[in-house]
N, C-alpha and C positions, 0 to 999 in steps of 0.2 A: 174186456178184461183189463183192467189196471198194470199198469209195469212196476209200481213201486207202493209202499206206506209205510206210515210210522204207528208206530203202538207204542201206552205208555203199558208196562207190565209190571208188578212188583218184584222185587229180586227174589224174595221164594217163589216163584210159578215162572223165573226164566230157565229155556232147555242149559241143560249140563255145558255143551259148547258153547252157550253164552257166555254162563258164569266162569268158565276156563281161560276165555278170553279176554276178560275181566278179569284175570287173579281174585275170582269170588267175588261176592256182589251181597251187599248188608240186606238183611232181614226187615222191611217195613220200607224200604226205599225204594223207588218208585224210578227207574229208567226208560228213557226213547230208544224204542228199536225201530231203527233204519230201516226194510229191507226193497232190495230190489231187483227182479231182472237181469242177468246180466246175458252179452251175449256172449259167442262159444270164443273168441277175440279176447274179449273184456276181461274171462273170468282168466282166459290164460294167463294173459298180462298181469292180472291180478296177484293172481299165486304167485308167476314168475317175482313180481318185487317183492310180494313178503320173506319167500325165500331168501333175496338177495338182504335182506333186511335181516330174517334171520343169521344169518353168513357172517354180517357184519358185525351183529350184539357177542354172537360166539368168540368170534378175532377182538372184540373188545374185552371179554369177561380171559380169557389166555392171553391179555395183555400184549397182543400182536398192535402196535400201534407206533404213530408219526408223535414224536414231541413237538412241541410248538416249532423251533427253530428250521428244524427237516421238513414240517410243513408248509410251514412259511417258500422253503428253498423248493421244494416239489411243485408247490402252486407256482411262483415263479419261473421255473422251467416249462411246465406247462405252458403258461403265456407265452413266452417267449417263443418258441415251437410252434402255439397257434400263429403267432404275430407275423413270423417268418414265410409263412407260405400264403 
């Protein structure tokens, strides 16, 4: 048995969680679907960063964020910190 393949499929005959992953998918176009295997590791890690991704799009749409200057000064501290030990 195969651990992985690709399909082309048209965007009406992709499942619903394709298309939602997609923000919808055009009628008459033609997409590559991935799919593969993952193990019980993989997919955890997996989830785990979309999660941390999700986290981040949120704190950025509530405008929780670093202006250029603070991040600038934050990456710099950082270095410096690593630099030191």
């Amino acid at each position: 048995m195969r651990n992985s393949a690709t399909l082309a499929i048209q965007g009406e005959r992709l499942p619903p969680e394709f298309s939602a992953a997609l923000e919808g998918s055009e009628a008459g176009a033609v997409y590559a679907v991935h799919i593969q295997k993952l193990s019980i590791e993989d997919a955890a890690e997996f989830l785990e960063t979309r999660a941390k991704i999700q986290e981040g799009i949120a704190a950025l749409e509530a405008g929780d964020f670093l202006g250029d200057d603070e991040a600038f000064a934050e990456i710099e501290r950082l270095i410096a910190i690593k630099a030191a030990k």
